[in-house]
FISE-589793 format. One line per field, with one value per atom (N, C-alpha, C, O, CB): residue in one letter; atom name; x, y, z. Coordinates in steps of 0.02 Angstrom, whole numbers. Glycine has a CB too. Example, Ala and Ser with C-alpha at 12.3 -4.5 7.8 and 13.67 -1.06 7.14 Angstrom:
2
residu <- c(a;a;a;a;a;s;s;s;s;s)
atome <- c(N;CA;C;O;CB;N;CA;C;O;CB)
xx <- c(660;615;660;712;565;642;684;645;670;704)
yy <- c(-284;-225;-165;-166;-224;-112;-53;2;57;-30)
zz <- c(390;390;390;423;452;354;357;394;402;286)
//
This chain:
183
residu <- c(x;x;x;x;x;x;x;x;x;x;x;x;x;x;x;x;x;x;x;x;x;x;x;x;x;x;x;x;x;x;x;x;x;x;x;x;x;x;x;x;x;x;x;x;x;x;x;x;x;x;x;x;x;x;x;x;x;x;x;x;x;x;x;x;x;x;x;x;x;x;x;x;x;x;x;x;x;x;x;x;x;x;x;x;x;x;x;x;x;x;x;x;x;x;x;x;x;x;x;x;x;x;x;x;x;x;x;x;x;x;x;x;x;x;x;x;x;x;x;x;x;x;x;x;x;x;x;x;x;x;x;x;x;x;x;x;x;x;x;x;x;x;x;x;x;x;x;x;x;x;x;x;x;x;x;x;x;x;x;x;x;x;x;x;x;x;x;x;x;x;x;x;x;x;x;x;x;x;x;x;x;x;x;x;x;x;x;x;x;x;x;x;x;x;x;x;x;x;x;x;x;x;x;x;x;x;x;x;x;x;x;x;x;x;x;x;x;x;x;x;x;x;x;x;x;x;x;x;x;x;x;x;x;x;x;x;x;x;x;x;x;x;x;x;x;x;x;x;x;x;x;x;x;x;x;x;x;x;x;x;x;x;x;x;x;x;x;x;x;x;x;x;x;x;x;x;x;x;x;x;x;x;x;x;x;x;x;x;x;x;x;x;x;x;x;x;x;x;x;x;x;x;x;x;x;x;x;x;x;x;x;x;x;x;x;x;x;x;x;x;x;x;x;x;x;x;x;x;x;x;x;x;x;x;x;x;x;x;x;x;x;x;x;x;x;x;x;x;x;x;x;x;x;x;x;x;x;x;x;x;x;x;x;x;x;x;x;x;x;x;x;x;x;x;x;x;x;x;x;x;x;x;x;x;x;x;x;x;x;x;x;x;x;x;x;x;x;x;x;x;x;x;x;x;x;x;x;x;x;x;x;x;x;x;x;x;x;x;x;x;x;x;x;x;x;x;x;x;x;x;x;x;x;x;x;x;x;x;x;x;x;x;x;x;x;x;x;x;x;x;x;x;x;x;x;x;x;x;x;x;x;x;x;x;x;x;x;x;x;x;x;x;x;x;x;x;x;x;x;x;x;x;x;x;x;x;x;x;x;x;x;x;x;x;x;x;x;x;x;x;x;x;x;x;x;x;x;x;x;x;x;x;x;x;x;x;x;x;x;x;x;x;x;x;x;x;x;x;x;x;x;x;x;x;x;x;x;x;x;x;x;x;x;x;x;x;x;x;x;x;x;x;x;x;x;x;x;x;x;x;x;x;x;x;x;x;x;x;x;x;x;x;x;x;x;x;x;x;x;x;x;x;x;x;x;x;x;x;x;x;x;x;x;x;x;x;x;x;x;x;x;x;x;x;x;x;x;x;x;x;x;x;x;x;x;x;x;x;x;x;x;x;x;x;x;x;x;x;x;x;x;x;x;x;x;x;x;x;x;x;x;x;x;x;x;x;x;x;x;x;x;x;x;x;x;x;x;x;x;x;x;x;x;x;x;x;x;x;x;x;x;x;x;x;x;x;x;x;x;x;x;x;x;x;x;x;x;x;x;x;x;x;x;x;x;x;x;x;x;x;x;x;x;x;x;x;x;x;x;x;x;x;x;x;x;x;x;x;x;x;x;x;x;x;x;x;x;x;x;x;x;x;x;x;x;x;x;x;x;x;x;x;x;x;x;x;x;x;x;x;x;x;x;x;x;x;x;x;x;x;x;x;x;x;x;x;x;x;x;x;x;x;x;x;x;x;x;x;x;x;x;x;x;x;x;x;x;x;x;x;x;x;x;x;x;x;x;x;x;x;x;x;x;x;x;x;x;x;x;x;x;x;x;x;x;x;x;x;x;x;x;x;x;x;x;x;x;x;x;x;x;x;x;x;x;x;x;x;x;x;x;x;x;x;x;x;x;x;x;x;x;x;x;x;x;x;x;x;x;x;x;x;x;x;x;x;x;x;x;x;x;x;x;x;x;x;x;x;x;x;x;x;x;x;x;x;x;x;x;x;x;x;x;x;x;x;x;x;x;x;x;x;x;x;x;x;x;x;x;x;x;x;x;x;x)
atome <- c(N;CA;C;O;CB;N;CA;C;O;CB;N;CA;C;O;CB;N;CA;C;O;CB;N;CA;C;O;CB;N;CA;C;O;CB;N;CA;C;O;CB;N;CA;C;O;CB;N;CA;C;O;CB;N;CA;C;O;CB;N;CA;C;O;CB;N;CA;C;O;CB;N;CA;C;O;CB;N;CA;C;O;CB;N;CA;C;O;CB;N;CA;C;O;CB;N;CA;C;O;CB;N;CA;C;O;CB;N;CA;C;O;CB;N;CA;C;O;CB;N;CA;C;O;CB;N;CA;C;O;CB;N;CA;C;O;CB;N;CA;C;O;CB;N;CA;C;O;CB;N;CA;C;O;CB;N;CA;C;O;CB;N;CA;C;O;CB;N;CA;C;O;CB;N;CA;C;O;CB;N;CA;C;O;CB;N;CA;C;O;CB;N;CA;C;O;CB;N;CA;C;O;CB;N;CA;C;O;CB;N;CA;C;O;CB;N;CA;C;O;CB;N;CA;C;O;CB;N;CA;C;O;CB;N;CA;C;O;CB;N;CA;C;O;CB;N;CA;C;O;CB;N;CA;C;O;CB;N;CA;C;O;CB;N;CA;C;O;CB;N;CA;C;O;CB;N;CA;C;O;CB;N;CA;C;O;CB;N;CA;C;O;CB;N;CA;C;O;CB;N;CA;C;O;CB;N;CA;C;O;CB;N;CA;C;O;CB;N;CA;C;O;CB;N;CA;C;O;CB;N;CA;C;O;CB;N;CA;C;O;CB;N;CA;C;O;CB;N;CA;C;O;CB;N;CA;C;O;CB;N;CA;C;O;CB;N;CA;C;O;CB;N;CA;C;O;CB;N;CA;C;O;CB;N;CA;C;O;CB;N;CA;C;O;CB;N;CA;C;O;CB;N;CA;C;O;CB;N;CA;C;O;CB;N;CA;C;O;CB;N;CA;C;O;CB;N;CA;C;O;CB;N;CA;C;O;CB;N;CA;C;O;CB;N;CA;C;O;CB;N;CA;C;O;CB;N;CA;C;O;CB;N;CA;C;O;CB;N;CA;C;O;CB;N;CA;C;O;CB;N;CA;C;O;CB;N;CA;C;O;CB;N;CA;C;O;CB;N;CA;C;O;CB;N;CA;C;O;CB;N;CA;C;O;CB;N;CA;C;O;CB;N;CA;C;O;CB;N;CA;C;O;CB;N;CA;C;O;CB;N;CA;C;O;CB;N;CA;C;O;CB;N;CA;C;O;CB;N;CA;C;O;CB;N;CA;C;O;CB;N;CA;C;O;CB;N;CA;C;O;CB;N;CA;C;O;CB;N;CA;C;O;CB;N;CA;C;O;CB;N;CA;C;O;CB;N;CA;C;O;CB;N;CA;C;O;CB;N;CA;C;O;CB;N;CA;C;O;CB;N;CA;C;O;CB;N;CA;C;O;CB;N;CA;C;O;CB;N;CA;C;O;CB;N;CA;C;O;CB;N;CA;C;O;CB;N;CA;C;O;CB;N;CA;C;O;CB;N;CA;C;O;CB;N;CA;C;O;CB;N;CA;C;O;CB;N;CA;C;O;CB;N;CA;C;O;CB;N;CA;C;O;CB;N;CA;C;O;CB;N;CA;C;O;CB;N;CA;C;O;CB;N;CA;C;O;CB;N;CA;C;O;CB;N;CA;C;O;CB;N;CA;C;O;CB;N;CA;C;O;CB;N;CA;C;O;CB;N;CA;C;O;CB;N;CA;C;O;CB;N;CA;C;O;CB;N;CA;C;O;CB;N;CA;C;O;CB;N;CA;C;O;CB;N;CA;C;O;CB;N;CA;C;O;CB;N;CA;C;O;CB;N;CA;C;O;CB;N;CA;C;O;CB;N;CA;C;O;CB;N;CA;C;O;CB;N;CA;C;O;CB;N;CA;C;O;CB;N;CA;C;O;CB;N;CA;C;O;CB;N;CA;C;O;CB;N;CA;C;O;CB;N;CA;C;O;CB;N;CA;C;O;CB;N;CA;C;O;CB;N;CA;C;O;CB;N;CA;C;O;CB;N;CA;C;O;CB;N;CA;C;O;CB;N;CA;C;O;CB;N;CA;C;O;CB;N;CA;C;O;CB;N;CA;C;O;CB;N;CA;C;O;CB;N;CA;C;O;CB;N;CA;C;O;CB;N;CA;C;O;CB;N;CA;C;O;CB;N;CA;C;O;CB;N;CA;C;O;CB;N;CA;C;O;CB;N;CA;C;O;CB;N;CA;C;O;CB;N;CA;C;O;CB;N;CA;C;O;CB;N;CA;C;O;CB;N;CA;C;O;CB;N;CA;C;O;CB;N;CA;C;O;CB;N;CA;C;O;CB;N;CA;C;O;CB;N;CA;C;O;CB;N;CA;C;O;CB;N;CA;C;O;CB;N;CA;C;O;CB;N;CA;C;O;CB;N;CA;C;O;CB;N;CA;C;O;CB)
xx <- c(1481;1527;1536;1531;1596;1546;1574;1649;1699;1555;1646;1735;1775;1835;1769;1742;1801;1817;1854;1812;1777;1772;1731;1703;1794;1701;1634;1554;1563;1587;1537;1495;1408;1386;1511;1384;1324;1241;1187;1329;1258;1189;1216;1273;1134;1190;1174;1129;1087;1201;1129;1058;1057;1099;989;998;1001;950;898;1016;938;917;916;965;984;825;798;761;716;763;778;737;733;680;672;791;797;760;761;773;712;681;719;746;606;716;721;691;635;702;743;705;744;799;737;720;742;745;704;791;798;823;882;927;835;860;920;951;914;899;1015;1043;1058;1060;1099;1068;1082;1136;1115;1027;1189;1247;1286;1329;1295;1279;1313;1356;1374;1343;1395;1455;1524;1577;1454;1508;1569;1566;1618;1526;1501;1475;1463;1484;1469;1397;1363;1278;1268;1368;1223;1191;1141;1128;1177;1109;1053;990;941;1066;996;919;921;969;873;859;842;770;716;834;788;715;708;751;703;652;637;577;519;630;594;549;501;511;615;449;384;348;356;347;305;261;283;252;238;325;386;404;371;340;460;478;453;487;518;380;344;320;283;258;341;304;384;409;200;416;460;434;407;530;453;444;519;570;414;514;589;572;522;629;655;678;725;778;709;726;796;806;764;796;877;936;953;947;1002;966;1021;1085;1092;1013;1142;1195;1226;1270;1232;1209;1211;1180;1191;1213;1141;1089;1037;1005;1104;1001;957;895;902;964;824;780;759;756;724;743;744;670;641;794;644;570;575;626;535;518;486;403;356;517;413;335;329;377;282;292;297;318;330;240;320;345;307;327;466;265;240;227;184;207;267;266;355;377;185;387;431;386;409;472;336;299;270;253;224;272;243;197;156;242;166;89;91;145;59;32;20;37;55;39;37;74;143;180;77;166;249;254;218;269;299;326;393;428;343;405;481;487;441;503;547;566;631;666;585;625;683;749;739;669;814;876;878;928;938;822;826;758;729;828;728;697;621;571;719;615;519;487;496;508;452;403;375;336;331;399;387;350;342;437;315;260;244;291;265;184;142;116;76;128;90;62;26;39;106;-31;-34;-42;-91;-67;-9;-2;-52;-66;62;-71;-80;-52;-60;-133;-18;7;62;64;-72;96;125;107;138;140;60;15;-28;-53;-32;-30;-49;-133;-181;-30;-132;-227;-212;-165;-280;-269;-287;-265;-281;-292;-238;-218;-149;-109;-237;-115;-59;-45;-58;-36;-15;-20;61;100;-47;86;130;144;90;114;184;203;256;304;219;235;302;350;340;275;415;484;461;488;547;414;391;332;306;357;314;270;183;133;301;187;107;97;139;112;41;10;15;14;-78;21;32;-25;-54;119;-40;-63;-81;-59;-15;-138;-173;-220;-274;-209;-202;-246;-263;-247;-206;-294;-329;-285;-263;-423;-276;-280;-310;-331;-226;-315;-350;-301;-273;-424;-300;-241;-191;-192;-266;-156;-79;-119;-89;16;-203;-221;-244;-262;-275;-245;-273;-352;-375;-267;-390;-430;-473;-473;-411;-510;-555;-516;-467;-550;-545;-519;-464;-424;-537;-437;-369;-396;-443;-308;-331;-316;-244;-196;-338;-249;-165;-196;-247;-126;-140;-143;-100;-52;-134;-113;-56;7;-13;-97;57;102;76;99;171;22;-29;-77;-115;-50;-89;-125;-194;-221;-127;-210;-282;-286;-244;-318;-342;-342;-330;-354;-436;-284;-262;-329;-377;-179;-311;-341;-390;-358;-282;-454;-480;-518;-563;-499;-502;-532;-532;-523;-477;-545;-550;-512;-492;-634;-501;-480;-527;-562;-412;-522;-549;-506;-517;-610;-461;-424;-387;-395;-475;-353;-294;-321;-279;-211;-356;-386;-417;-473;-428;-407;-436;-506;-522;-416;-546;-631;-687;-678;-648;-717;-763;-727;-680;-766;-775;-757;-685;-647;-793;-670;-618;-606;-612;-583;-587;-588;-520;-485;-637;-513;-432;-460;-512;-341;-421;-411;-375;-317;-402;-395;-326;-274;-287;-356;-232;-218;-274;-291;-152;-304;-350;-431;-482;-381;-410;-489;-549;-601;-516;-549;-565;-559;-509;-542;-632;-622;-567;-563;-701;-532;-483;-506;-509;-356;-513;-583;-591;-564;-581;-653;-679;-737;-783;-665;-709;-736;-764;-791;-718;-765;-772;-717;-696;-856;-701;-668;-684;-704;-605;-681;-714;-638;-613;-816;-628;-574;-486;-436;-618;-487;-441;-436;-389;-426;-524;-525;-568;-612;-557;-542;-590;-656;-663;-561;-707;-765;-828;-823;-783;-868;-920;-893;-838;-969;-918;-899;-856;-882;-952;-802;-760;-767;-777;-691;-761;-788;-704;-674;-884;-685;-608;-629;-658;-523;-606;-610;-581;-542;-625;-575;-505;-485;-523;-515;-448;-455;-485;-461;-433;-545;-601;-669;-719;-598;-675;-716;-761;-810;-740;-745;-786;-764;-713;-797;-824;-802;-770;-794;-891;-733;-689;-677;-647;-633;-700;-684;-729;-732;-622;-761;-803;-779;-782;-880;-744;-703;-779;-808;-570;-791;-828;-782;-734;-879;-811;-739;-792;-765;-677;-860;-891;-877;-849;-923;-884;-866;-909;-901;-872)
yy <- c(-486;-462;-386;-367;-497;-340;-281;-262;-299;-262;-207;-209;-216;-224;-141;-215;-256;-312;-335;-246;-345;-441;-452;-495;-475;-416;-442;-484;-483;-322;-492;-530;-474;-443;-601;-481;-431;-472;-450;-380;-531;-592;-642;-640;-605;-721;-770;-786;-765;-807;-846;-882;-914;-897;-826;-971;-999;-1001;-1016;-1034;-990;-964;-1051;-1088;-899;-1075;-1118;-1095;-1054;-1156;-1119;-1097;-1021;-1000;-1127;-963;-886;-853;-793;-852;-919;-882;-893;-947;-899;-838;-863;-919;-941;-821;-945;-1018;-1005;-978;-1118;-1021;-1023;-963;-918;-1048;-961;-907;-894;-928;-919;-802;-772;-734;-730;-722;-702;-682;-618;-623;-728;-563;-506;-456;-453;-483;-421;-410;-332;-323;-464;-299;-222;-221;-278;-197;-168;-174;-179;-188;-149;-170;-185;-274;-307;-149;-306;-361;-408;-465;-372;-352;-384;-389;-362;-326;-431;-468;-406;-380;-529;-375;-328;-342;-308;-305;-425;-439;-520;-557;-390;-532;-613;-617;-591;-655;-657;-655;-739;-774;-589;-754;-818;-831;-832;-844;-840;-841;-922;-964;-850;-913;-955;-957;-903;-945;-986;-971;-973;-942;-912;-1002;-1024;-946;-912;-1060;-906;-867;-800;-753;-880;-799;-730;-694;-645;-753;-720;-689;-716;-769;-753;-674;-678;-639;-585;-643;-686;-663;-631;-664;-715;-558;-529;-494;-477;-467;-494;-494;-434;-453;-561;-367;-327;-297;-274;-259;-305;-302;-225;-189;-337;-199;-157;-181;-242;-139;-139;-165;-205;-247;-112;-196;-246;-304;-331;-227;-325;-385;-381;-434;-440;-321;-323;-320;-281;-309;-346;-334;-247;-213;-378;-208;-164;-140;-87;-169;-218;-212;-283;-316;-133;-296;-346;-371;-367;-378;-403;-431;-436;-405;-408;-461;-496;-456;-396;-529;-498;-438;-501;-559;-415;-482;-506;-490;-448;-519;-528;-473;-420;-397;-416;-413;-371;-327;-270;-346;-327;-264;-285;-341;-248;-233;-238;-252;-223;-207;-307;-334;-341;-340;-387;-353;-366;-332;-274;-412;-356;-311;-283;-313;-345;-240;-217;-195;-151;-142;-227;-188;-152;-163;-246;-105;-79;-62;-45;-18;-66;-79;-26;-10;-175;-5;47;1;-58;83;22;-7;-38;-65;51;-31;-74;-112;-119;-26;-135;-202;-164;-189;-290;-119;-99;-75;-36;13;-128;-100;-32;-13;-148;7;71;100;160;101;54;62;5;-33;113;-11;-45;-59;-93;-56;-62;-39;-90;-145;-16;-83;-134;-131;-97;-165;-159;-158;-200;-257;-179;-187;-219;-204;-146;-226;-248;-240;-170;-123;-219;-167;-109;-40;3;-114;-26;22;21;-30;9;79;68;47;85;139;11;-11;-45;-79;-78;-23;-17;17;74;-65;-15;43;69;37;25;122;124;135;195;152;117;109;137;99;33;196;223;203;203;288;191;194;240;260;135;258;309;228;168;374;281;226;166;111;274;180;151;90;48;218;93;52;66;31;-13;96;150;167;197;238;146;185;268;299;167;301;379;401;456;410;343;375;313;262;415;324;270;290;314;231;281;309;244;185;373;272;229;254;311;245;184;215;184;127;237;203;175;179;230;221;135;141;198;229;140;215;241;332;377;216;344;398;398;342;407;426;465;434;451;575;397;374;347;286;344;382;341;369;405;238;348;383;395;350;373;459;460;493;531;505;454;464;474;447;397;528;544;515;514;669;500;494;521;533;422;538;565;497;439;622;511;468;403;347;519;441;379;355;329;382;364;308;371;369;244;410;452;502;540;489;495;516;600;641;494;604;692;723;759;689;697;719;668;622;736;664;640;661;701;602;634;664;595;535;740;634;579;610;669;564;567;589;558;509;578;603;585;594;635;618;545;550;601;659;577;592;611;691;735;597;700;767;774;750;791;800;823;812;834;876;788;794;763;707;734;789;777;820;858;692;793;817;816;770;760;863;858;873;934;871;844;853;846;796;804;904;877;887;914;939;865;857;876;859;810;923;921;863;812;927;859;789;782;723;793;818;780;738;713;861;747;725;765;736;673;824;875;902;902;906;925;942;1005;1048;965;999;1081;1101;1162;1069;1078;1107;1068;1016;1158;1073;1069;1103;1144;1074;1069;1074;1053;998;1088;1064;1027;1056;1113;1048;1009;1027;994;936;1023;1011;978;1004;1058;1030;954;977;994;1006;1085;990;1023;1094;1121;1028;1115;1181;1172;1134;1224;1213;1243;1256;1300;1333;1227;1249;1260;1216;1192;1293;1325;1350;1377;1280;1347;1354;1314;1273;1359;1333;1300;1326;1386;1309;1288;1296;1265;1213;1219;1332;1307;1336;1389;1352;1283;1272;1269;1222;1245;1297;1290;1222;1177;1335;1207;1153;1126;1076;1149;1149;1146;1147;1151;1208;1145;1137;1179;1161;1096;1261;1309;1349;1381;1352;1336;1361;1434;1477;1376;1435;1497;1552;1603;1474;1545;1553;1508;1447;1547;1564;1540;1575;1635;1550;1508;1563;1512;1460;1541;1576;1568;1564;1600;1607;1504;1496;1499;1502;1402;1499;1532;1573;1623;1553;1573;1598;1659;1689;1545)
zz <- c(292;343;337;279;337;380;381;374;376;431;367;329;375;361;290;475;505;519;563;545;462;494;499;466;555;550;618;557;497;681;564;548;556;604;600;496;500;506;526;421;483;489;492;467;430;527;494;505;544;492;458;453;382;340;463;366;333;288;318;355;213;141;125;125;88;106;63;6;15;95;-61;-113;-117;-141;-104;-93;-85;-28;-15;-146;18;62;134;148;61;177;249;280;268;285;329;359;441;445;304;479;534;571;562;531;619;655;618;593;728;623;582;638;686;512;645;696;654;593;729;680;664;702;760;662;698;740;743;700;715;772;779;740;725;843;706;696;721;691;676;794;869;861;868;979;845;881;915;926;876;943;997;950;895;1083;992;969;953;1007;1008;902;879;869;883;829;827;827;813;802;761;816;808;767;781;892;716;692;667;641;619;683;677;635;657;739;575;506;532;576;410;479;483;443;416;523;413;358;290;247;365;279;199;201;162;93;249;261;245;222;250;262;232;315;321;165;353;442;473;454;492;519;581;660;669;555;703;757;770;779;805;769;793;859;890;735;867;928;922;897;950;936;936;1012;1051;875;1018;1065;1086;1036;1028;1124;1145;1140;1136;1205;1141;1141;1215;1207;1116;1265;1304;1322;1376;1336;1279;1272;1295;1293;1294;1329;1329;1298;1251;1347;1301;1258;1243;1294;1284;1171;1151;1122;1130;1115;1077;1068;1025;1014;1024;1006;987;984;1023;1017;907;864;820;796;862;767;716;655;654;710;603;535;483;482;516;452;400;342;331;410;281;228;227;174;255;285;299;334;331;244;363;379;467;484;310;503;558;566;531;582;617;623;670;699;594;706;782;825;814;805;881;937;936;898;993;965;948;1023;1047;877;1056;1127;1113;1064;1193;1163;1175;1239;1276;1135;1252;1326;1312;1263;1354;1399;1422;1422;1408;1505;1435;1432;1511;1532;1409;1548;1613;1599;1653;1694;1555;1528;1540;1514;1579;1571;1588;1492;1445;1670;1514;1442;1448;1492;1427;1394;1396;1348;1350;1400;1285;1250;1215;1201;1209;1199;1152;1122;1154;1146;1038;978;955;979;931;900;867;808;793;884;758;691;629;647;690;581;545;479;457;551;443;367;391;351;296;442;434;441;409;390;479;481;559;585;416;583;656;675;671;693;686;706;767;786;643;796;856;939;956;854;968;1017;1031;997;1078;1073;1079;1130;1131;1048;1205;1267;1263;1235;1298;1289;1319;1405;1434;1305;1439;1504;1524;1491;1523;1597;1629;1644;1638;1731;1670;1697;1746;1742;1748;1787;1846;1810;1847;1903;1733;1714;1740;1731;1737;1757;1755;1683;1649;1803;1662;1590;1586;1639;1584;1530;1539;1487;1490;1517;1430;1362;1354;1380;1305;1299;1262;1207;1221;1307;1150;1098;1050;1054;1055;1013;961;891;881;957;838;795;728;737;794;677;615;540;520;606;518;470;470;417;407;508;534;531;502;458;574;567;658;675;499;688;762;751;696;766;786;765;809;815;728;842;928;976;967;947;1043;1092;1118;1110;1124;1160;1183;1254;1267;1132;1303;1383;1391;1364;1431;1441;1467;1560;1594;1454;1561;1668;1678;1642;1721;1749;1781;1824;1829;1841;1843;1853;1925;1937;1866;1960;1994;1982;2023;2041;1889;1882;1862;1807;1961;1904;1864;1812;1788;1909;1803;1717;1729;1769;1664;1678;1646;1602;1617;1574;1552;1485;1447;1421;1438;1437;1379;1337;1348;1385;1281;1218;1155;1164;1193;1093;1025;967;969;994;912;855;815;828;839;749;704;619;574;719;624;541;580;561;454;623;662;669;670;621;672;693;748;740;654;818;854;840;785;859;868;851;922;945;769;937;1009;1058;1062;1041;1093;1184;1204;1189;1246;1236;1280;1330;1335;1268;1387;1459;1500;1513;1486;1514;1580;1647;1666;1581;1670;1759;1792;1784;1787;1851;1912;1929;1896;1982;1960;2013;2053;2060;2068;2080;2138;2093;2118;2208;2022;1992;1989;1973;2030;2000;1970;1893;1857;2003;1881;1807;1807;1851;1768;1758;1766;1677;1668;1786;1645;1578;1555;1573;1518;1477;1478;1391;1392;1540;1335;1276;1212;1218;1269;1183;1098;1047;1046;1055;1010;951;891;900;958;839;766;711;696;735;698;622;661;627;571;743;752;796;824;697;790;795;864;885;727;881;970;951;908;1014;972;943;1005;1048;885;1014;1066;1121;1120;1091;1156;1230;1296;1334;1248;1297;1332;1413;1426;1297;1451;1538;1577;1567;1565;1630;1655;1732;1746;1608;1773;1834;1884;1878;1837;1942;1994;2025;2006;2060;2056;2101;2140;2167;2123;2154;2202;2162;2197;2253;2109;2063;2043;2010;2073;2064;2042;1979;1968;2095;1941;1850;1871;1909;1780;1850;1843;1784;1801;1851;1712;1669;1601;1593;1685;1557;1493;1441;1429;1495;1399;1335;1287;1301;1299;1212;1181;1122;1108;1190;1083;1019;960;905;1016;959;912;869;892;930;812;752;735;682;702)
//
């Protein structure tokens, strides 16, 4: 309990492990989280709340640790990003959305490092920016876009670093500009 009464968990403890649905509670309380153990209480599917009951995010915890997919949602219920975990650690993709639920971002990742490709869009949906990481470093090609889908530049980077010749373009698609990042 909390020191005003209110109640901070329940749920029910076999042999010291979690079993069931555990309930979890603000300190005003109202409902914060739900987790529903499995596996002789070593994996829960949770559930956490806003303070008006709405959903906040949710996905598994195995180990105590994040796995699988993980959503989160705005305080008017639109999923507003999406991850995927293993052992607690980010692998594989990470899908950002604007308010309206349009994708904005999507990257890769490799044990909790920048890792494979990344895309930005613009708020209808066409692509901004793409490029890659490598061990969370900037590394390959990179390309942005006007709104109309036009290249707007246009480079390489290795380590982080701007590297050869970068090409920048107007809205109408005539190169405009050659910066040389040669060493």
């Amino acid at each position: 309990y909390y020191d005003n009464g209110n109640i901070i968990y329940k749920g029910i403890f076999q042999d010291d492990k979690e079993v069931g649905l555990f309930s979890f509670y603000y300190e005003s309380g109202e409902l914060k989280a739900e987790k529903q153990f499995f596996d002789d209480g070593h994996a829960s599917a949770t559930h956490f709340f806003y303070k008006d009951g709405m959903l906040k995010s949710s996905g598994l915890h195995v180990y105590e640790l994040k796995d699988s997919t993980w959503n989160y949602y705005s305080r008017d219920g639109v999923l507003i990003m999406s991850e995927q975990y293993h052992k607690g650690k980010l692998n594989g993709t990470t899908k950002t959305f604007f308010d309206d639920g349009n994708i904005y971002e999507i990257k890769e990742w490799k044990d909790d490092f920048l890792h494979g490709f990344w895309r930005l869009f613009f708020i209808d949906g066409t692509l901004r920016l793409e490029g890659s990481h490598n061990d969370n470093l900037r590394d390959g090609r990179q390309t942005c876009y006007h709104p109309n889908g036009k290249v707007y530049y246009n480079g390489s980077y290795h380590n982080n670093v701007k590297l050869g010749v970068w090409e920048f373009f107007n809205e109408y698609g005539v190169s405009d500009t050659l910066i040389d990042y040669n060493e």
